[in-house]
C-alpha positions in Angstrom: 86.0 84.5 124.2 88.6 84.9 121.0 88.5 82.3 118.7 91.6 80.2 118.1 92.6 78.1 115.4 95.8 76.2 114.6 97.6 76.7 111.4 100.8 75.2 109.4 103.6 77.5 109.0 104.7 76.9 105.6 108.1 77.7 103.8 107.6 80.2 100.9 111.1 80.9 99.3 113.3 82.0 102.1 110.3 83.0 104.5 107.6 81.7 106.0 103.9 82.1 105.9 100.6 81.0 107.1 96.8 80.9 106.2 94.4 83.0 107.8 91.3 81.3 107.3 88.4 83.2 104.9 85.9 83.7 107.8 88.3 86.0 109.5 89.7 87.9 106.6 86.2 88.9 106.0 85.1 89.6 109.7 88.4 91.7 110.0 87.8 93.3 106.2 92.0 92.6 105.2 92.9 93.6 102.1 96.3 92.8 100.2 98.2 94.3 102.6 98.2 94.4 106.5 100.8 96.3 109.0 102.6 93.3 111.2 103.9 93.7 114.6 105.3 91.8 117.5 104.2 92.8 120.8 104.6 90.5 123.9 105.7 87.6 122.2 102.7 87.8 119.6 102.3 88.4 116.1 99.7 91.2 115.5 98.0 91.1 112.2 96.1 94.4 111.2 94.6 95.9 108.4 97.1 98.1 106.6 96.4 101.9 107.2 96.3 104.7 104.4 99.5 106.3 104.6 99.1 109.4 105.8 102.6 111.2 104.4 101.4 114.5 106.0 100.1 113.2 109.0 100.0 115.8 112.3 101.8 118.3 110.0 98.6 121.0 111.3 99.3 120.7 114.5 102.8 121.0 113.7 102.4 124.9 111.9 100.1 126.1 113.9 102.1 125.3 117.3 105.2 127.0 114.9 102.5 129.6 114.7 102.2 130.1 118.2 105.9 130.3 119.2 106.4 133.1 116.6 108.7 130.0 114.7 107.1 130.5 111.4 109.2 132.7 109.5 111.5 132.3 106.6 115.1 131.1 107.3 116.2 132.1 103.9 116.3 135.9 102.6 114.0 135.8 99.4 116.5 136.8 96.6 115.7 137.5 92.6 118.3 135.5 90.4 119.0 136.7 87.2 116.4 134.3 85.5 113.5 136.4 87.5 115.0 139.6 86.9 115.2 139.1 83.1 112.5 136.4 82.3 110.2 137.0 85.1 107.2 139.9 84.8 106.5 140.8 88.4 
C-alpha cells in the first residue's frame, strides 16, 4: 500500500512549495534537484537524471550508416590560412 501523508503548501516568493518529509527523501535517494511532472492530475516527484546531451546519438550514426546517409554535405576546401600556414 503507498504511503500518504498530508502536507502544507506554503508561499515562497511568487511560488509555492511543500515539504517532503526526511524519511522519503532518503528511501527515494533525492538530491538537490528532481525532474517534476504532471501526469493525470498528479504531481510526479523524481530524482533528477544525468543529462545525457548525447543521448541515442549511436543509434543515430550508425542507422545514417546504414542508409548510405553518412557522407559530407560540404566539399572539404583549403583556405588560404592552410595553404600558407598549414604543413600537410
Amino acid at each position: 500500500m503507498a504511503q500518504t501523508a498530508r502536507a502544507r503548501v506554503v508561499r515562497i516568493g511568487n511560488s509555492r512549495g511543500i515539504r517532503i518529509p526526511k524519511v522519503w527523501l532518503d528511501q527515494l535517494n533525492l538530491g538537490d534537484e528532481v525532474e517534476l511532472a504532471v501526469r493525470q492530475g498528479a504531481i510526479v516527484v523524481r530524482r533528477a537524471r544525468a543529462p545525457q546531451v548525447r543521448e541515442g546519438w549511436n543509434d543515430a550514426f550508425e542507422a545514417m550508416a546504414a542508409h548510405h546517409d553518412d557522407t559530407l554535405i560540404d566539399q572539404v576546401r583549403a583556405t588560404d590560412w592552410d595553404r600558407k600556414e598549414w604543413t600537410w
